[in-house]
N, C-alpha and C positions, 0 to 999 in steps of 0.2 A: 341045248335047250336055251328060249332066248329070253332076258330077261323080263320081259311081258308074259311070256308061257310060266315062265315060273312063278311070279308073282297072282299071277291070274290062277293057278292051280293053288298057291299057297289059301289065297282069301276064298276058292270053294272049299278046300277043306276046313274051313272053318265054318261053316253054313250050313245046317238042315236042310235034305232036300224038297221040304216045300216054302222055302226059305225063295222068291225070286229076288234074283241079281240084275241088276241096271246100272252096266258098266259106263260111267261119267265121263264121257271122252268129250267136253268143251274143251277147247284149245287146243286140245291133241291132233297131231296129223292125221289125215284118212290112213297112212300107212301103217300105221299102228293100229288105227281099229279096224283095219284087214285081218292083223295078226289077230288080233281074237276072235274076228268072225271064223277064220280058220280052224279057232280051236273051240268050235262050236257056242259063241258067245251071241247072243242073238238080239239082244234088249241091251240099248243104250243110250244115253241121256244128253241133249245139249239144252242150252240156255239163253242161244242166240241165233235168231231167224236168216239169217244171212249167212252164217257159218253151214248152220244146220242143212239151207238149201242145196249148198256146195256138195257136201258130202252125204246125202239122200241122193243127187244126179250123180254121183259119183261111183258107189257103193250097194251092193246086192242090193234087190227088192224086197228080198224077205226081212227086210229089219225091220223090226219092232222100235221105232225111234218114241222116247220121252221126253216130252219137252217141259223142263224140270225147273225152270228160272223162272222171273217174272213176266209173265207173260203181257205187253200191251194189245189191248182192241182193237189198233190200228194194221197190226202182227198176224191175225186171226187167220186173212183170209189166206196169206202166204203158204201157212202149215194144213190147212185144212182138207188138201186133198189126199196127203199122204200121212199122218200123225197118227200112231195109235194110240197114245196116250198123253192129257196136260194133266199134268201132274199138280199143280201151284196155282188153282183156279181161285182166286180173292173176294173176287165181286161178285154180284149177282148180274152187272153189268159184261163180265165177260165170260158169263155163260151164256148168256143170251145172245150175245155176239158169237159164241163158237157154236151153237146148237143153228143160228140164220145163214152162217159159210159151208158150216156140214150136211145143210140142207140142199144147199146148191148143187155140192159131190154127192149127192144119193147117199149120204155115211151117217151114221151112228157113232160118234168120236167119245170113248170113257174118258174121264173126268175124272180128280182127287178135290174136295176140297180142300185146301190149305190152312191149317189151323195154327194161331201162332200162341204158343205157348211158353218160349222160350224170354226170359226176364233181359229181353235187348229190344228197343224200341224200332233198330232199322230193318227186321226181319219183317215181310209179308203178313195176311192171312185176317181169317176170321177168329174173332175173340169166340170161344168156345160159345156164351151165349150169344153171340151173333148169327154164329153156326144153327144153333136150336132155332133162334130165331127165322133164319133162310129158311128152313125144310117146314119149322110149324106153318109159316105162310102159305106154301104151298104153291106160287107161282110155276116153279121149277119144272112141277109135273104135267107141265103143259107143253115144253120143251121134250120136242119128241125124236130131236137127234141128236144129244145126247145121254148118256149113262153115267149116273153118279155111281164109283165103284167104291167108293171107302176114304179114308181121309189121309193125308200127308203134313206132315210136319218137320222142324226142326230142336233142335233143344238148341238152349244158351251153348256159347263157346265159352266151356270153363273146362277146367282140371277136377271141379267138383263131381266127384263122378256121384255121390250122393241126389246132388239137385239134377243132373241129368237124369237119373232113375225116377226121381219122384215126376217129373218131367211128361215122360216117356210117359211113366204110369198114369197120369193126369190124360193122355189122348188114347191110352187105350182103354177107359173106363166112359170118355165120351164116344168113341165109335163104339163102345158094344151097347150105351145109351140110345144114339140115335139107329141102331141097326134094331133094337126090340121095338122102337117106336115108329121107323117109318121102312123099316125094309126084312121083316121080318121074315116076309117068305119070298124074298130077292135073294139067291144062291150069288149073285152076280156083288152085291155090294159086298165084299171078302177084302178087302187091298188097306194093311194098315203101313204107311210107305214112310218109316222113321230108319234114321239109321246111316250114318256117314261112316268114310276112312276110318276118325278119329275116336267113333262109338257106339258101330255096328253092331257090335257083340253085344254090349248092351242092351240096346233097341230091340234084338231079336230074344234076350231073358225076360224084355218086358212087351212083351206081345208083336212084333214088326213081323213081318213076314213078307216085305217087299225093300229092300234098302240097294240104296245109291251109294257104293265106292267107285271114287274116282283115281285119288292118289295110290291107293294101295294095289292098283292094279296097273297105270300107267307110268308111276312117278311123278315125282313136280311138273305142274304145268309148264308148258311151252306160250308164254305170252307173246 
């Protein structure tokens, strides 16, 4: 068994099976994220458009590729033909942009808003009322390629596993907010995407049911 197989079976067993995984292979060789494709891994996350291209022409068609970093507008139109999911959408300026390139490819591209809640100032995202703010407005729904699925976040990098709870619990109380108020009878808005290596398990006691392990399934990056 090789040590990817193993580690990769070690972090599902730790996982509910409506629990989905988005295996973080940035930096990682395409040979490596062969081995998981092999062992039926199918949903995985990069962070950078150039890498990503590489190993999309590279690697089966049936990937489900997440593009989970920061995304720039300039970036858009690269991913847009083949991207199932941007995970880390900021602006209202680059959904607009990803809903005019997805129009181009005939696609309907899901979408996470990125909500930043974590007490670090260099993390992404919408201040939670900012967030209320996007959706009351209502431009959004004009934007007809593509799909708001639910919201992504990160918590602080601490040891404090306290304030990452309280964290967590803070975006899963605003996604079941804005899911009563603007997507009530949307089956489709479901995606709460919190949850790393270092506090998955936690994210998933406190409502996640979509998290991104990279290390615990790969190892330390390969820079």
């Amino acid at each position: 068994m090789s040590a990817i197989q193993t580690r990769l079976e070690c972090v599902r067993a730790t996982i509910p099976h409506e629990v989905d995984l988005v295996a973080v292979s940035k930096f990682h060789p395409i040979a490596e994220i062969r081995d998981c494709y092999e062992l039926g891994q199918r949903c995985f996350g990069e962070s950078h458009e150039q890498e990503l291209r590489i190993k999309q022409e590279e690697l089966p068609k049936d990937i489900a590729w997440h593009f989970i970093g920061h995304l720039q507008a300039n970036k858009v139109k690269y991913i847009a033909p083949y991207i199932f999911m941007i995970e880390a959408v900021d602006t209202f300026r680059l959904l607009k942009e990803i809903n005019k390139h997805a129009a181009k490819h005939n696609r309907i591209i899901d979408c996470l808003l990125e909500v930043h809640i974590a007490q670090e100032e260099t993390k992404y995202g919408f201040t939670p009322e900012a967030c209320r703010q996007l959706l009351a407005d209502g431009e959004w729904k004009a934007l007809k390629h593509i799909r708001l699925r639910g919201l992504m976040c990160m918590a602080t990098n601490t040891d404090d596993t306290s304030q990452i709870r309280r964290e967590f619990q803070l975006a899963l109380q605003l996604f079941e907010e804005l899911k009563s108020t603007y997507f009530s009878d949307k089956d489709y808005f479901n995606v709460k995407s919190w949850g790393m290596t270092h506090d998955y398990k936690l994210a998933i006691e406190e409502g996640s049911n979509h998290i991104r392990v990279g290390t615990a399934i790969f190892g330390p990056r390969t820079y």
